[in-house]
FIVEX-505314 format. One record per atom (N, C-alpha, C): residue number from 1; atom name; x, z, y. Coordinates in steps of 0.001 Angstrom, whole numbers. Each point is the difference from the previous one (the first is absolute). Layout:
N
NUM CA X Z Y
...
***
This chain:
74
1 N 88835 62253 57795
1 CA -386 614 -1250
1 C -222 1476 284
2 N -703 780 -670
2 CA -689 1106 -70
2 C 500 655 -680
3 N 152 1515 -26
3 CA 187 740 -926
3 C -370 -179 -1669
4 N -1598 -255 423
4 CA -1074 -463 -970
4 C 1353 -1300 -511
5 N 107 -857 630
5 CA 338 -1598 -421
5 C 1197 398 -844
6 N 657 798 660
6 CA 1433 113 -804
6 C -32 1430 -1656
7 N -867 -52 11
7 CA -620 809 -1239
7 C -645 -851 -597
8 N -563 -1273 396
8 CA -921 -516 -1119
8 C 1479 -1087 79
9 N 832 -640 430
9 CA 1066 -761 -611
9 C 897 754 -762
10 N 302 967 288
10 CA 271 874 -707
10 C -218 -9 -1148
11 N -840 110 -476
11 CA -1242 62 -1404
11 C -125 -1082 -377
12 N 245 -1223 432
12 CA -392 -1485 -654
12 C 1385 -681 -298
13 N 1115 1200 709
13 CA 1402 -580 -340
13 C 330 1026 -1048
14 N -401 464 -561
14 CA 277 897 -994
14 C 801 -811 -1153
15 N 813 385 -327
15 CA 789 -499 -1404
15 C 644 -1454 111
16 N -393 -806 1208
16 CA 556 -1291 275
16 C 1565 797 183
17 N 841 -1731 -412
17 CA 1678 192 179
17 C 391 -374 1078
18 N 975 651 494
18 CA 784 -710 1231
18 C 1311 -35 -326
19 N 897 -1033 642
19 CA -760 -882 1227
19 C -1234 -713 -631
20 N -903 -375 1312
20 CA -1090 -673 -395
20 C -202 -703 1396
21 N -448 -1336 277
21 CA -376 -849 1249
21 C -1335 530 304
22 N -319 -272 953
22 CA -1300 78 882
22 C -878 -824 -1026
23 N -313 -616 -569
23 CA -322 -769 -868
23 C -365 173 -1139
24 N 1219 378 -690
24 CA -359 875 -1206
24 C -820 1378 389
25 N 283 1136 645
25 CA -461 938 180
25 C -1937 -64 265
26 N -560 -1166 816
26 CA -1189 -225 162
26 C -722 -813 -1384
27 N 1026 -345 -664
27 CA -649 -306 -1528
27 C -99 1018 -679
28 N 937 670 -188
28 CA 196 1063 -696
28 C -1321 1268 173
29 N 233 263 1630
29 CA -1039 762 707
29 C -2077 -472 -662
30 N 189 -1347 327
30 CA -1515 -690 -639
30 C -172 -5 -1531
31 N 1261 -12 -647
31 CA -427 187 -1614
31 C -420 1564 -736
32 N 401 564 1225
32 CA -376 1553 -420
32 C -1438 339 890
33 N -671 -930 424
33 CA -1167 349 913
33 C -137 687 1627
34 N 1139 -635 347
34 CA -52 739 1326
34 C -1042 -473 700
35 N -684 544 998
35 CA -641 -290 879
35 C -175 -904 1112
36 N -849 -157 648
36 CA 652 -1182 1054
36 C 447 268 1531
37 N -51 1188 353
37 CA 497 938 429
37 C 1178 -74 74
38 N 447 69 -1436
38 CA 1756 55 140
38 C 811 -749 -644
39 N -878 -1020 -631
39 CA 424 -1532 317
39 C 271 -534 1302
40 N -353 57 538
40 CA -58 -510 1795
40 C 775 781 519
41 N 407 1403 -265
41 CA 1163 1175 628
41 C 1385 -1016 -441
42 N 153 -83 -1970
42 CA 1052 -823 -381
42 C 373 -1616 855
43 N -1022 -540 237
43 CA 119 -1425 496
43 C 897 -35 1172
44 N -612 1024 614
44 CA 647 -29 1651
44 C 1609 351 92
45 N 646 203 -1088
45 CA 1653 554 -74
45 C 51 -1464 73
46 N 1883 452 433
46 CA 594 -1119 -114
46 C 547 -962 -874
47 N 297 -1486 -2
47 CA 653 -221 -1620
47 C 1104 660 -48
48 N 286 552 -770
48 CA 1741 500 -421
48 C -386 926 -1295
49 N 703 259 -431
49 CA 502 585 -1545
49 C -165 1558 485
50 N -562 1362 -589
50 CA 37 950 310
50 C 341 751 -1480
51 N 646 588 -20
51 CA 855 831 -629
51 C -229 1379 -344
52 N -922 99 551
52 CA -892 1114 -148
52 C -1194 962 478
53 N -868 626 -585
53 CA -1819 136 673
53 C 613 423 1319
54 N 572 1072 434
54 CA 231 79 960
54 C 189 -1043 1352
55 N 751 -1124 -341
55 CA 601 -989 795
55 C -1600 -601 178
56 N -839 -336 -1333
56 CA -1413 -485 631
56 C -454 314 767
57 N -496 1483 290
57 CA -359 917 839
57 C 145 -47 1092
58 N 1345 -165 310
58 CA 641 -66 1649
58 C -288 -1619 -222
59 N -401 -914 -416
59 CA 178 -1356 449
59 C -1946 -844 560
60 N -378 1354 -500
60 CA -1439 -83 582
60 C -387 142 1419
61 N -427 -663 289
61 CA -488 504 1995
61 C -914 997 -93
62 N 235 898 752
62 CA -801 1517 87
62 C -932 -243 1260
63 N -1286 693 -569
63 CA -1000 -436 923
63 C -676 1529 -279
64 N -680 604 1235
64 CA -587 735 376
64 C -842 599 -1505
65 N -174 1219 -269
65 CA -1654 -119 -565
65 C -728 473 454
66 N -1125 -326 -221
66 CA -1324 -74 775
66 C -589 -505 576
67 N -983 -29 366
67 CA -692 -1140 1016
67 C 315 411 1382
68 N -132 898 218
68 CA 245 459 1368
68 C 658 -400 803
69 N -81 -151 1738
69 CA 1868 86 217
69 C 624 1036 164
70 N 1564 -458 -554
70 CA 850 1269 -405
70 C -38 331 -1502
71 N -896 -473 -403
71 CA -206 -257 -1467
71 C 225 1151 -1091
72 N -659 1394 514
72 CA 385 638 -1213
72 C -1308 353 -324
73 N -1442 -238 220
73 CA -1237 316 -608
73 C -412 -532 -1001
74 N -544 702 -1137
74 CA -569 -157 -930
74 C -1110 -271 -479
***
């Protein structure tokens, strides 16, 4: 996940309650219009119960940004 990624879950987890499952959170995330982008960021966590945006965040796999390698170009 991306800087970018963890700002737009960020934003699509807005006002959801926790705890919340991996599950709920990607419903929750799609009823407010998230993207597919970060639908697919949410998917890739693990199942378990997270307790809070933060805990989402760290439960995302972090991937480079950019295309580049080394991945910081824009």
């Amino acid at each position: 996940m991306t800087a970018r990624d963890e700002l737009r879950a960020a934003k699509a987890l807005q006002g959801v309650e926790f705890p919340a499952t991996k599950d709920e959170l990607i419903e929750y995330a799609s009823t407010r219009g998230a993207d597919a982008k970060t639908l697919q960021a949410l998917r890739t966590m693990p199942e378990r119960r997270f307790e809070n945006k933060d805990q989402v965040v760290e439960a995302v796999p972090q991937e480079p940004e950019g295309d580049a390698p080394g991945g910081t170009d824009r």
